[in-house]
C-alpha positions in Angstrom: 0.0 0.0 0.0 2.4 2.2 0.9 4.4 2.5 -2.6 0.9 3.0 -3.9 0.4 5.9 -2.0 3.8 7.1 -3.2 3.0 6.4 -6.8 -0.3 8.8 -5.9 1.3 11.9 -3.9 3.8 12.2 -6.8 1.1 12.7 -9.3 -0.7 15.1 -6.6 2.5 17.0 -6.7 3.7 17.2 -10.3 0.4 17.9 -11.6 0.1 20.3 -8.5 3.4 22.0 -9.9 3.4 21.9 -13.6 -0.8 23.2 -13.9 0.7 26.8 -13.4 3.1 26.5 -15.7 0.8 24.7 -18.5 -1.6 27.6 -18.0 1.2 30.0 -19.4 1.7 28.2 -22.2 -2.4 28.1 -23.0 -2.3 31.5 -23.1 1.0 31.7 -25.7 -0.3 29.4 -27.9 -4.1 30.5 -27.4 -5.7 27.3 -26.4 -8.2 29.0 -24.9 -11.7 28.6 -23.6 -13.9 31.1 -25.0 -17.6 32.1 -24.0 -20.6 29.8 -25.7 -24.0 29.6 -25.3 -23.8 26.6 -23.6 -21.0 27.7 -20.9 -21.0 28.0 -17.6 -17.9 30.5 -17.5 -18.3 34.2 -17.9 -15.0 34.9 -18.6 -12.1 33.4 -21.9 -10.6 30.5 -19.9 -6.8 28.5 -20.6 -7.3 24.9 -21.4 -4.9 22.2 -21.7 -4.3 21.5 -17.8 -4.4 17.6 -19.1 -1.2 18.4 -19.9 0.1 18.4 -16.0 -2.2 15.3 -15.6 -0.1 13.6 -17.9 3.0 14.9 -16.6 1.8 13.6 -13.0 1.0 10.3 -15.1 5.1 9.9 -16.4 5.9 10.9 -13.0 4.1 8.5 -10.7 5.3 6.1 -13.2 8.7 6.8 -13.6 8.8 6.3 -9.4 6.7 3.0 -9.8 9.1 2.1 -11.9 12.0 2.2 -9.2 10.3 1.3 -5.9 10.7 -3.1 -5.4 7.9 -4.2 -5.1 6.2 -2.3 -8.2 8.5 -2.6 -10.3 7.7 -6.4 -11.4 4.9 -4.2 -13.1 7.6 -3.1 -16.1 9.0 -6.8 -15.8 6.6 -7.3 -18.7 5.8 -4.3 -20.0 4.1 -5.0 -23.0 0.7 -3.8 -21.8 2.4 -0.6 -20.1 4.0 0.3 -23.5 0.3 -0.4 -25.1 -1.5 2.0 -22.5 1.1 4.9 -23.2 1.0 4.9 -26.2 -2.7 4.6 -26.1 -2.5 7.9 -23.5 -0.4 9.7 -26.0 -2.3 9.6 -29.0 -5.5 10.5 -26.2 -3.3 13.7 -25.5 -2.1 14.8 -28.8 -5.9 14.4 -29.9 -7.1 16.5 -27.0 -4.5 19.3 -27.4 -5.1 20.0 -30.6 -8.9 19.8 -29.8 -8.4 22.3 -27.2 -6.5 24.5 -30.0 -8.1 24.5 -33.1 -11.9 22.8 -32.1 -11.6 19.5 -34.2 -15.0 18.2 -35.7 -16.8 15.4 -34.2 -15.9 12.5 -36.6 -11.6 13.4 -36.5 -12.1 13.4 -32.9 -13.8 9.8 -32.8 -11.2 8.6 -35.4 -9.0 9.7 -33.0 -10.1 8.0 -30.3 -10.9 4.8 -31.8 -7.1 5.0 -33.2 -5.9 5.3 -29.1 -8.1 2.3 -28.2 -7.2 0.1 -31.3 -3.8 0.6 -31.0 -3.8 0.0 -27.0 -6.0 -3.0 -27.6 -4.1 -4.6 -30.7 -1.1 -5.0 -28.3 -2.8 -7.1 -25.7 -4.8 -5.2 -23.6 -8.3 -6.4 -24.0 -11.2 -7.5 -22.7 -10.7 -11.4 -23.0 -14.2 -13.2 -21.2 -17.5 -12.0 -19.7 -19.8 -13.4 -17.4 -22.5 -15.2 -20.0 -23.0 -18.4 -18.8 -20.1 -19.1 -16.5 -17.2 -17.4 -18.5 -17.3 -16.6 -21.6 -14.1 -16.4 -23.4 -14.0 -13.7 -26.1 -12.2 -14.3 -30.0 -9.6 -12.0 -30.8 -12.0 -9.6 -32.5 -14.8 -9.4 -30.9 -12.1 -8.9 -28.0 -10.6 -5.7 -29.7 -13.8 -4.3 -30.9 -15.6 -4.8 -27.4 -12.3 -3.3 -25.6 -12.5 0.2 -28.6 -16.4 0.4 -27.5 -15.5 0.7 -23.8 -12.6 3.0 -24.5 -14.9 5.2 -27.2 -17.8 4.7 -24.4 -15.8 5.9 -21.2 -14.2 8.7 -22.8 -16.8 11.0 -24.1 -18.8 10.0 -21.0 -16.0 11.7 -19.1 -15.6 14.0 -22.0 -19.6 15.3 -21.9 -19.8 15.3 -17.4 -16.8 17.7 -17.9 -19.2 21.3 -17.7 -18.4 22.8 -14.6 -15.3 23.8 -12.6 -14.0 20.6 -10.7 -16.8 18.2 -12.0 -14.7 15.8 -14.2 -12.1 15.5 -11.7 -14.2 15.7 -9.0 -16.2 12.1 -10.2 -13.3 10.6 -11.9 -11.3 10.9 -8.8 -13.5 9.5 -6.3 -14.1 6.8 -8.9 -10.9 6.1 -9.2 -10.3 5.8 -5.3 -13.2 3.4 -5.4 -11.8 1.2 -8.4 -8.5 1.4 -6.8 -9.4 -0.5 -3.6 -11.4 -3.0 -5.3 -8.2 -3.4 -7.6 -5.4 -3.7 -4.2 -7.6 -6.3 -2.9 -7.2 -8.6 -5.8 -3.9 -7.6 -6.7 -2.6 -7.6 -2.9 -4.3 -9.3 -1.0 -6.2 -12.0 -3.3 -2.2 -12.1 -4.6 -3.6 -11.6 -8.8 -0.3 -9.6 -9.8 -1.9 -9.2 -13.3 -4.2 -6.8 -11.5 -1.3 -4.6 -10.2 -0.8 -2.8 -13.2 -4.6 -1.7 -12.9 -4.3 -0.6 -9.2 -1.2 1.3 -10.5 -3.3 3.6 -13.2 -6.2 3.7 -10.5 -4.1 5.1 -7.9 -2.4 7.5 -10.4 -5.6 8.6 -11.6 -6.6 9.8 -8.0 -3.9 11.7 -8.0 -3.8 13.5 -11.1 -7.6 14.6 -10.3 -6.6 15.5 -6.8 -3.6 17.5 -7.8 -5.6 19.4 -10.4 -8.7 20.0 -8.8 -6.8 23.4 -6.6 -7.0 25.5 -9.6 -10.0 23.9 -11.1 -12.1 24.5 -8.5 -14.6 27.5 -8.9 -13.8 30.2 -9.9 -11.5 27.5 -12.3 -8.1 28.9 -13.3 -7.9 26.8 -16.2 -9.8 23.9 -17.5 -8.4 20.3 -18.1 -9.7 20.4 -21.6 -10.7 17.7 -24.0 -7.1 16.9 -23.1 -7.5 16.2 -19.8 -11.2 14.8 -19.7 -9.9 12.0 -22.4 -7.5 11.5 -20.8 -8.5 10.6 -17.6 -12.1 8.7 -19.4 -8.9 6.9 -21.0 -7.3 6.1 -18.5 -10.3 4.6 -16.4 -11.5 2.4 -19.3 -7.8 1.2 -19.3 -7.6 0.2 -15.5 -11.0 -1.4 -16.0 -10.2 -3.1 -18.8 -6.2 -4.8 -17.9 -9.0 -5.9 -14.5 -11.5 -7.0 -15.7 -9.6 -8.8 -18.8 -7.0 -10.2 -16.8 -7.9 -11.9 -13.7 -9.0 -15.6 -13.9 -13.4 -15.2 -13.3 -12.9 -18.9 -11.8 -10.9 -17.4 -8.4 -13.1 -14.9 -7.5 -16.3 -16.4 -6.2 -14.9 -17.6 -3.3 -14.1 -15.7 -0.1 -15.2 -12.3 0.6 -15.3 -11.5 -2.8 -18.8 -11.5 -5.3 -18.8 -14.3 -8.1 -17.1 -13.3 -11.3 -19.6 -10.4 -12.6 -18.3 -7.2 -9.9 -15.4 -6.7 -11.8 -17.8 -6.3 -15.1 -20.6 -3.9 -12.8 -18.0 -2.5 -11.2 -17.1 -0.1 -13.7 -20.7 0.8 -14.9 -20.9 1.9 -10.7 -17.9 4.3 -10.8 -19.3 5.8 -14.0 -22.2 5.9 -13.3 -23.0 9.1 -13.5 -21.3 10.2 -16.7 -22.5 7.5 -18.3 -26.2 8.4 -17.2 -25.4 11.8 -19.0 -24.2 10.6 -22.2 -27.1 7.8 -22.7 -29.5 10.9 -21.8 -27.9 13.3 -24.2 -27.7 10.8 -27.1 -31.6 9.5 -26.7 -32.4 13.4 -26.2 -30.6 14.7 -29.4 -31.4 11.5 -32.0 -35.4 11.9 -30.7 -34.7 15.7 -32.3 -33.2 14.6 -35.2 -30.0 15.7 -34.3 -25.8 14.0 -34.5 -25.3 12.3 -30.3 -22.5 14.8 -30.6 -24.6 18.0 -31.4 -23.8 20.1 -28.2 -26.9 21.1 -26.2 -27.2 22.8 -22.8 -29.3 19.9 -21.2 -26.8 18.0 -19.2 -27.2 16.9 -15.5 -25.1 20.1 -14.4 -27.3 22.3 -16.6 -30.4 20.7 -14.6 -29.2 21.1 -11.1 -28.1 24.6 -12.0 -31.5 25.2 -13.1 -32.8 23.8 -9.7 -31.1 26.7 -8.2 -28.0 24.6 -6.9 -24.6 26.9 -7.6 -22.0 25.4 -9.1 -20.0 24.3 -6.5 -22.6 22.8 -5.4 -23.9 21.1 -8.1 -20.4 19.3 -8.4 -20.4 18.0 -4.9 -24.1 16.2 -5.4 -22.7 15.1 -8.6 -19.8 13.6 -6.8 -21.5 12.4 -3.8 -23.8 10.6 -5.9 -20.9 9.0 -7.3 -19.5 8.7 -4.2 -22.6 6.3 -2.9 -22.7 4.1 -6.0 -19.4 3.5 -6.8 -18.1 2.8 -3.0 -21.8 1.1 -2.5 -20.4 -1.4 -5.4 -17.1 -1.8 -3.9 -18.5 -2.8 -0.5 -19.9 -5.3 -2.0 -16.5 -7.3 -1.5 -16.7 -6.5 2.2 -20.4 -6.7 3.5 -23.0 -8.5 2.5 -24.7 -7.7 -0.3 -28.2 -6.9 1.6 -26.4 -4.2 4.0 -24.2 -2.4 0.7 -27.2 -2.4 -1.3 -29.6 -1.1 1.5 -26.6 1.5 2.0 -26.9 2.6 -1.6 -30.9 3.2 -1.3 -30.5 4.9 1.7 -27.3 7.3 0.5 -29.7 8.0 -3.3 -32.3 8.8 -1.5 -31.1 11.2 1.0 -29.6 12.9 -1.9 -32.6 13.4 -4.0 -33.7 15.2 -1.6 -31.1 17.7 -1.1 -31.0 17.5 -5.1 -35.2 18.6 -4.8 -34.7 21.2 -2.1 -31.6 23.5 -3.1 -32.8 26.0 -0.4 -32.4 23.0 2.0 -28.5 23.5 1.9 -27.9 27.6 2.2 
């Protein structure tokens, strides 16, 4: 645990450190925010604070890298080579985004080129939980591990409307996924899960060391650099999981049978994922493209509630808070008590979410 927790603070720092400077060079090469219809901000806004996320990314990995007992993670690295390059092309694609405004379709290519590329060099989804275990072909491997990819990253990518959100629900997601993913690779002794608990643990800090100037009033935005990123990046850890450890060991002991590490996932996005399947039935009803923008997220709705921004971003995370821990205690409790928790936890936030005067 404790060169986890390294791994972590080192992203909190560099990304911490290098967000100031990344902002400097947003505003020199004009990767800028400007005001739309749609926006939330009132005022031109620097993008590209992914960049220091993926800084804090090298770094926490260039530490792993060195510290004993992680380093049998680069032993093998053939599936840490495919996730970074798989992260690069995500960041390239996301800074020119930020830049120039790519259309919809070269920013799906994009994407589907990071996921293909990560996936043709063995990180895939290889069984599912249909009927027993399912194990996958090659292809229907690949082209079920692009739709998660394509899937988690623009539901990270459409969340990401107010100051702190994305990295607000991506982190505490990621804290959730990550102690799901120490128990198997720790304690449950899967070491093909390590490099999983790695990225989680990584991605909490990135969000965490961002989230200071993100916060309202945002000093710069994470971008379609940072928000693919990090949807990258969760699909990724879910993915090497979920792919990787043998669905036979795990319905013994404390842990569920072999389908929490395919739910598990689904809970920690929960509600991103919520947003993008609204947006897409909302704008394809109106005859319009899923990736037609519209001012009809969650956000927008709690905002229209009367909630403030802040927050609106901590009942968006707190929501994700209940579901995705609620899933992970699943491996603790029995599942009567973490379900029961989950009603209880949703319920007591609709009601805060119904009565924004209920919280001045």
């Amino acid at each position: 645990m404790r060169e986890y927790l390294l791994c972590l603070l080192a992203a909190v720092a560099v990304t911490y450190l290098v967000t100031p400077i990344v902002r400097v060079w947003a505003f020199r090469f004009g990767a800028m925010a400007e005001v739309r219809d749609r926006d939330v901000h009132s005022t031109p806004t620097p993008r590209w604070g992914g960049i220091a996320m993926f800084f804090g990314l090298c770094v926490s990995a260039a530490l792993a890298s060195r510290l004993p007992l992680m380093s049998n993670i680069f032993a093998d690295n053939r599936q840490f080579i495919a996730l970074i390059i798989g992260v690069v092309i995500i960041v390239v694609l996301g800074m020119i985004d930020d830049r120039v405004a790519l259309d919809a379709a070269t920013k799906l290519v994009g994407q589907i080129l990071a996921a293909s590329v990560m996936a043709m060099q063995g990180v895939t989804i290889v069984w599912l939980p249909i009927h027993g275990t399912f194990i996958l072909d090659p292809t229907t491997s690949v082209l079920l591990t692009v739709l998660v990819v394509l899937v988690s990253v623009n539901a990270v990518n459409m969340v990401d409307g107010l100051d702190g959100l994305a990295a607000s629900v991506v982190g505490i997601g990621g804290a959730a996924y990550f102690m799901y993913s120490y128990v198997l690779s720790v304690e449950n002794g899967y070491q093909r899960a390590t490099l999983a608990t790695f990225v989680s643990a990584s991605l909490v800090g990135m969000c965490v060391g961002f989230l200071p100037h993100n916060w309202h009033k945002a000093r710069i935005f994470m971008g379609d650099t940072g928000s693919m990123l990090i949807g990258f990046l969760m699909a990724a850890s879910s993915i090497m999981l979920t792919g990787q450890v043998d669905p036979g060991g795990l319905s013994g002991g404390a842990l569920l049978p072999a389908f929490l590490p395919i739910l598990l996932p689904l809970m920690i996005l929960a509600i991103p994922l919520l947003d993008l399947v609204m947006a897409v039935v909302r704008r394809t009803r109106r005859g319009r493209t899923p990736f037609s923008p519209d001012k009809e997220h969650l956000h927008h709705r709690l905002l229209d509630l009367g909630h403030g921004q802040e927050r609106a971003v901590l009942i968006m995370a707190a929501f994700t808070a209940v579901i995705a821990f609620g899933g992970v205690s699943t491996a603790f409790v029995p599942l009567w008590a973490s379900s029961g928790g989950v009603v209880i936890g949703v319920i007591a936030l609709a009601v805060w979410v119904l009565n924004p005067s209920s919280a001045e």
